[in-house]
C-alpha positions as CSV (number, residue, x, y, z in Angstrom):
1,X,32.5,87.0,58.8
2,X,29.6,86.5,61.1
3,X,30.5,85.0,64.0
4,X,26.7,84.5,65.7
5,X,24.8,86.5,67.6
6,X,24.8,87.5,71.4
7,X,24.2,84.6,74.2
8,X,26.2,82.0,71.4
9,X,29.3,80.0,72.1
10,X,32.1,79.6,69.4
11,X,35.6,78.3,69.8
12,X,38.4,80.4,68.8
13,X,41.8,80.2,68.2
14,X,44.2,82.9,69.8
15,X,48.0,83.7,68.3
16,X,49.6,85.4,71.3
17,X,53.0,86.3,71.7
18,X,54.6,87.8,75.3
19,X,57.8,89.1,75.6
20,X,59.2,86.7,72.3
21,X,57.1,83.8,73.4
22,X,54.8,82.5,71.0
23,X,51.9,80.2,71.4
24,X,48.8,79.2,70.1
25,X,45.8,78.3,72.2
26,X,42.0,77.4,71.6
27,X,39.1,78.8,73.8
28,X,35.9,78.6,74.4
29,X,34.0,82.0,74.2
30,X,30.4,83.4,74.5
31,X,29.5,86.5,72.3
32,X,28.3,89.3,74.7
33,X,28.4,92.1,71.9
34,X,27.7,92.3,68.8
35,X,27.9,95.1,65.5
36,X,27.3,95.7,62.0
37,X,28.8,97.9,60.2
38,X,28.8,98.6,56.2
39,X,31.5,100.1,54.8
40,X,32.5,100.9,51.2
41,X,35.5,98.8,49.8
42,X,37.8,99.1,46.9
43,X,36.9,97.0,44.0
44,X,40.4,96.5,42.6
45,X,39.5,95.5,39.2
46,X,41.4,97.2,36.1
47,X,39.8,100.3,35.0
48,X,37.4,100.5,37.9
49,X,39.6,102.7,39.7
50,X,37.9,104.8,42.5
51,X,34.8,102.6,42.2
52,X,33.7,100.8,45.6
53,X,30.9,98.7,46.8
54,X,29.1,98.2,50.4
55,X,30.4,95.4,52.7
56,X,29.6,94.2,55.9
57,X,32.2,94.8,58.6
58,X,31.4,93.3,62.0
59,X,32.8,93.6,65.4
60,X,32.5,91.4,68.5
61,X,32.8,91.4,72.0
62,X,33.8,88.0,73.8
63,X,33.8,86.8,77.4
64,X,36.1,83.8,77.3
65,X,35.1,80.8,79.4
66,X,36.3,77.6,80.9
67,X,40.1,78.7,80.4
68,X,42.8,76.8,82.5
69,X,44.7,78.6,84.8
70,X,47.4,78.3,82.3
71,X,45.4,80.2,79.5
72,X,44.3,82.8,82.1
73,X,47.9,83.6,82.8
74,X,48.4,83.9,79.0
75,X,46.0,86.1,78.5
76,X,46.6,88.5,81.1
77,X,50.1,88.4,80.4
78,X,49.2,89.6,77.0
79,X,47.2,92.1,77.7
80,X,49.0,94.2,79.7
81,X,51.9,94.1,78.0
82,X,49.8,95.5,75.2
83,X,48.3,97.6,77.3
84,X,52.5,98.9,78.8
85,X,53.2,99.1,75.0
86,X,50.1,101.6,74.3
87,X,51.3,103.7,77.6
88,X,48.4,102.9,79.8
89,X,49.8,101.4,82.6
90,X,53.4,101.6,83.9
């Protein structure tokens, strides 16, 4: 789905879990990035096997603002151990 277009706010909710600890937060974010993408999908419809049709995919960068200093440690804490699990730091 479309989320907006660059220089637009939109809240969004965030599952993360660190280390076995799960929790759910909601944050403000602006959209700095912003691209469109069409890809060719599966129709999944009985005897229309190998047929596809065009879709839009989108992807989005975000710059999350006015975050408490507990949602800050959240986050970080996240990613890096996403970023320990993907061998990148150490």
């Amino acid at each position: 789905h479309d989320l907006g277009t660059i220089g637009e706010y939109c809240r969004m909710a965030l599952k993360l879990n660190v280390e076995g600890f799960d929790e759910v937060i909601k944050v403000c974010s602006e959209i700095c990035y912003r691209e469109e993408t069409t890809v060719q999908v599966p129709l999944n419809m009985p005897g229309e096997e190998g047929l596809t049709r065009p879709t839009s995919m989108f992807t989005f960068g975000v710059k999350f603002v006015d975050l408490t200093k507990e949602q800050v440690l959240l986050i970080t804490a996240y990613i890096y151990r996403s970023l320990y699990e993907q061998g990148k730091v150490m």
